[in-house]
C-alpha positions as CSV (number, residue, x, y, z in Angstrom):
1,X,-106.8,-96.1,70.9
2,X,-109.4,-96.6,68.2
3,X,-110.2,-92.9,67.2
4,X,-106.2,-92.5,67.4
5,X,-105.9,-95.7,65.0
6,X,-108.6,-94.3,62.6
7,X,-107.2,-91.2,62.0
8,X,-103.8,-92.8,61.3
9,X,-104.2,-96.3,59.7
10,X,-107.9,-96.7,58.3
11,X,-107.2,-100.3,56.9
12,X,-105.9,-101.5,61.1
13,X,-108.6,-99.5,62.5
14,X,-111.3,-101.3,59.8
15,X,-109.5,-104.8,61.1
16,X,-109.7,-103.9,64.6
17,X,-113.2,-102.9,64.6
18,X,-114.5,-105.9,62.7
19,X,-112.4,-108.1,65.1
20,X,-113.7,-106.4,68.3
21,X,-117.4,-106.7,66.8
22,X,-117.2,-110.7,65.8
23,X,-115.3,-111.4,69.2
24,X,-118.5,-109.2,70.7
25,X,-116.0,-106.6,72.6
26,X,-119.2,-103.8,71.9
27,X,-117.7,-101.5,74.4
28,X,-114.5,-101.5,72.7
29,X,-115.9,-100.6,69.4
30,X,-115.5,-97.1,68.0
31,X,-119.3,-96.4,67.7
32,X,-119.0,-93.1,65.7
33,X,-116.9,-93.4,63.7
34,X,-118.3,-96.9,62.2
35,X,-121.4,-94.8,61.9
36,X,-119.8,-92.2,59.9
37,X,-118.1,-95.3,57.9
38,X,-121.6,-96.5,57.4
39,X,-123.2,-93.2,56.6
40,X,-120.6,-92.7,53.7
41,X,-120.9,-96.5,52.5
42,X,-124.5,-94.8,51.5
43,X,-123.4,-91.8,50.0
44,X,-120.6,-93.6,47.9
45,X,-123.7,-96.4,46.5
46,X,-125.9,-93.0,45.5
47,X,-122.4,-91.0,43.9
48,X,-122.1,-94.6,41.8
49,X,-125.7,-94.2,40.6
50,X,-125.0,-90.5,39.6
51,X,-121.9,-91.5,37.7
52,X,-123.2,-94.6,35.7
53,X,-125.9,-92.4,34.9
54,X,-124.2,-89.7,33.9
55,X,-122.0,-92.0,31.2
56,X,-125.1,-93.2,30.0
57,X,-126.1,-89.8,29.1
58,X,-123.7,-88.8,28.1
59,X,-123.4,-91.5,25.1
60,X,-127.1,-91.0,24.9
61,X,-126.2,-87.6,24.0
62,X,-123.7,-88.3,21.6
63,X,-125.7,-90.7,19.8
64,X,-128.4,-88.8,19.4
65,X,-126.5,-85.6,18.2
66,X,-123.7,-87.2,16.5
67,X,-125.2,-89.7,14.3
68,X,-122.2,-90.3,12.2
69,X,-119.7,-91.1,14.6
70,X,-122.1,-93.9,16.2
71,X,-119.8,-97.0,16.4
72,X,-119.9,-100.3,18.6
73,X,-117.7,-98.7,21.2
74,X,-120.6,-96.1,22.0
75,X,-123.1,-98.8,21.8
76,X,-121.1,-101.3,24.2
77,X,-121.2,-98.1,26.5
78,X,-124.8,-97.6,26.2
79,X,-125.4,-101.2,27.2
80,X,-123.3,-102.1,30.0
81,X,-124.1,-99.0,31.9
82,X,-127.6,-99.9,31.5
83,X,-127.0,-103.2,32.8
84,X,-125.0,-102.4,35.5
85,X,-127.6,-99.4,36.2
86,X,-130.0,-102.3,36.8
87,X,-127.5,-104.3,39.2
88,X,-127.0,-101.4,41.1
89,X,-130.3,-101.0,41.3
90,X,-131.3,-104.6,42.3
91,X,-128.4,-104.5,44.7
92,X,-129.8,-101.4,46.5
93,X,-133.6,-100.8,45.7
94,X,-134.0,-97.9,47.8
95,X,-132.1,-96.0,45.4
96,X,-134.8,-95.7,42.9
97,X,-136.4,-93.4,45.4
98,X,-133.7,-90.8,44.3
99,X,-133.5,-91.7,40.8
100,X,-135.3,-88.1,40.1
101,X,-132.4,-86.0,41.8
102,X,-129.6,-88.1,41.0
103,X,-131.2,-87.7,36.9
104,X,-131.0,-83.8,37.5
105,X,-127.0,-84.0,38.5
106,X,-126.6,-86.6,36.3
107,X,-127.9,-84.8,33.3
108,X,-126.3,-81.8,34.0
109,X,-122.8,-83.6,34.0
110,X,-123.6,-85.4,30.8
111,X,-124.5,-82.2,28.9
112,X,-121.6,-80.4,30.0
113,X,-119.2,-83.4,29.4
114,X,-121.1,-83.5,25.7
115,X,-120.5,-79.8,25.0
116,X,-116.5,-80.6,25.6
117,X,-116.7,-84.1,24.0
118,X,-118.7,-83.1,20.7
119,X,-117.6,-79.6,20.5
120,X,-121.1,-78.8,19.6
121,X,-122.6,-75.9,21.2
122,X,-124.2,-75.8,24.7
123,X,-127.5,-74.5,23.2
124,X,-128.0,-77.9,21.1
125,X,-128.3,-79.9,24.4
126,X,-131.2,-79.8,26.0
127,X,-131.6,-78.2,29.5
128,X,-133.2,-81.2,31.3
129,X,-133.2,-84.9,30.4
130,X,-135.1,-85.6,27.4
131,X,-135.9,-88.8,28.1
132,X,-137.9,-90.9,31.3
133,X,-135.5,-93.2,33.3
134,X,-137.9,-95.9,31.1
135,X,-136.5,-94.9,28.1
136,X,-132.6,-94.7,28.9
137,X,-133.1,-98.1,30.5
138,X,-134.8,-99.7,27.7
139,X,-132.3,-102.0,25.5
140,X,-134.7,-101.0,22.0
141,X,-134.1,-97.5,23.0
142,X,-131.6,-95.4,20.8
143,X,-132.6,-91.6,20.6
144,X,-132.9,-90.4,16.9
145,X,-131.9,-86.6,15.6
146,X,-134.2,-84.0,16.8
């Protein structure tokens, strides 16, 4: 009945599950899927880091390379995804072992969303991340003009 439920009503088979596990009905509970529930709690926490670092970036970016259309709207931007960087962070520490990769994607994302943003040319970007995760996190930080 679970796997059945789960395929057509997430939300009563989420209920169900949680009820069967606090009532301590184990051999009721729909074992694999609540794994593959748990597995993708993981990946969603990692795609969060990805995206709030790729924002950051990307108004990184754009403050560096478009110094005359720097306002408090980009700033604001800049510093709350810095904060919530370091809540996420906090909130799931083994995260920072994949800061590296999820810089890579990140970076890539913010560059190509600054080429379409700026409409300044691809080559003006950098290829990787100019700056150490130290840097972007660091609230004195706020890249110059090359």
């Amino acid at each position: 009945m679970s796997a059945g439920l789960y395929e057509r009503d997430f939300y009563a088979w989420a209920n169900e599950q949680a009820a069967l596990i606090r009532a301590g009905n184990l051999a009721a509970v729909d074992l694999e899927h609540i794994a593959e529930e748990i597995e993708s709690m993981g990946k969603t926490e990692k795609r969060e880091l990805v995206s709030r670092l790729a924002v950051l970036l990307l108004h990184l970016l754009k403050w560096q390379h478009q110094p005359d259309r720097r306002g408090s709207s980009w700033e604001a931007t800049i510093t709350v995804q810095r904060r919530d960087i370091a809540s996420h962070l906090e909130d799931n520490p083994s995260l920072k072992s994949k800061l590296g990769d999820a810089i890579l994607y990140a970076y890539k994302n913010a560059a190509t969303l600054a080429v379409g943003e700026t409409g300044l040319p691809n080559g003006i970007f950098p290829a990787a991340c100019p700056w150490s995760f130290a840097q972007m996190m660091d609230e004195e930080f706020w890249p110059s003009v090359s």
